[in-house]
C-alpha positions as CSV (number, residue, x, y, z in Angstrom):
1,X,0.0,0.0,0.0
2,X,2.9,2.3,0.9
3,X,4.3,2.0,-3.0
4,X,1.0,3.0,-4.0
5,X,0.7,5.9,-1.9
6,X,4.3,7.0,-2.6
7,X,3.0,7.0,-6.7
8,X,-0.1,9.5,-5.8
9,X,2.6,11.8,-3.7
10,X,4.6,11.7,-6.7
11,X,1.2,12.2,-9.6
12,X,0.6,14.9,-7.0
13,X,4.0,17.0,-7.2
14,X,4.1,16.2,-10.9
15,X,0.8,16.6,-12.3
16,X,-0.4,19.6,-9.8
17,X,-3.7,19.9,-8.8
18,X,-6.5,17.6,-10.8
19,X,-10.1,16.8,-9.7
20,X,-9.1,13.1,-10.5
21,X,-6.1,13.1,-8.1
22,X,-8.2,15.2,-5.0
23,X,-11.2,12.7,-6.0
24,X,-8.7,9.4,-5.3
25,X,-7.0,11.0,-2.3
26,X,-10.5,11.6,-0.5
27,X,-11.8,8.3,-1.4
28,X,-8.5,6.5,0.1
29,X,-9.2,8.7,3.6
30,X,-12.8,7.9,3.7
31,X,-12.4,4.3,3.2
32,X,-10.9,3.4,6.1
33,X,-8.7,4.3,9.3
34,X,-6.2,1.9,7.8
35,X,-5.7,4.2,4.7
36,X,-5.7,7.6,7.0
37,X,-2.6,5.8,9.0
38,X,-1.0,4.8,6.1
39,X,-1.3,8.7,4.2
40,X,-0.2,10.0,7.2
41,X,3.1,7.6,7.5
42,X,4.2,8.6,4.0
43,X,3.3,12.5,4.3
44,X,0.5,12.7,1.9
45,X,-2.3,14.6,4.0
46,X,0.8,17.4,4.2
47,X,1.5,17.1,1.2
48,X,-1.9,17.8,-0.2
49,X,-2.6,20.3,2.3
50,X,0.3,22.7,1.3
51,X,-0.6,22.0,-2.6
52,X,-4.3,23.2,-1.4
53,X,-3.3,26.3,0.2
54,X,-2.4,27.4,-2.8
55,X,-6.3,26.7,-4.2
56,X,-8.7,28.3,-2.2
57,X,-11.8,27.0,-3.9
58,X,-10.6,23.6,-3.8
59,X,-10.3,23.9,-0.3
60,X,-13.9,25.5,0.0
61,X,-15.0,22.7,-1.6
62,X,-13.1,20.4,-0.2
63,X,-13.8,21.6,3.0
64,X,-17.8,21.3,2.4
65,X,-17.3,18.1,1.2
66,X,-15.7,16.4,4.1
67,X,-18.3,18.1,6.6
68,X,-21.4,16.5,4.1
69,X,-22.2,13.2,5.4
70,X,-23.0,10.6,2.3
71,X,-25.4,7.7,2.2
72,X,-23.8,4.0,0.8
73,X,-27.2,4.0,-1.4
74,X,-25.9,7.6,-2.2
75,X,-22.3,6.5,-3.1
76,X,-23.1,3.7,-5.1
77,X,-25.2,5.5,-6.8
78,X,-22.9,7.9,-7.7
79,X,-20.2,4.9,-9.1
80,X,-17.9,5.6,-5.7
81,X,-17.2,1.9,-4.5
């Protein structure tokens, strides 16, 4: 898990700021306590958070998002599984 994390700090730095990357990263911390510990260990919730302070309405948005609880029949739904 570590190696894949590492690859999405790396698609982050490279590739700046895209919906697809933000979309993965928020999926992986919602998932499961597992995946927050992991992101943490390798520096990716910094990481991300010092690319986003440079993107206020992602971080609006962002910030909205994470305070919006959401249904499973919601998420699947939607295609996020």
């Amino acid at each position: 898990m570590r190696g894949k994390l590492e690859k999405r700090k790396t698609l982050a730095k490279d590739q700046g700021p895209r919906a697809e990357i933000w979309s993965v990263f928020i999926a992986i911390l919602r998932k499961s306590v597992r995946n927050l510990q992991a992101c943490t260990d390798v520096g990716l919730i910094e990481h991300v958070l010092v690319r986003l302070q440079r993107s206020e309405t992602v971080v609006a948005v962002l910030g909205t998002t994470s305070h919006h609880p959401v249904a499973n029949p919601e998420t699947n739904r939607r295609g996020y599984e």
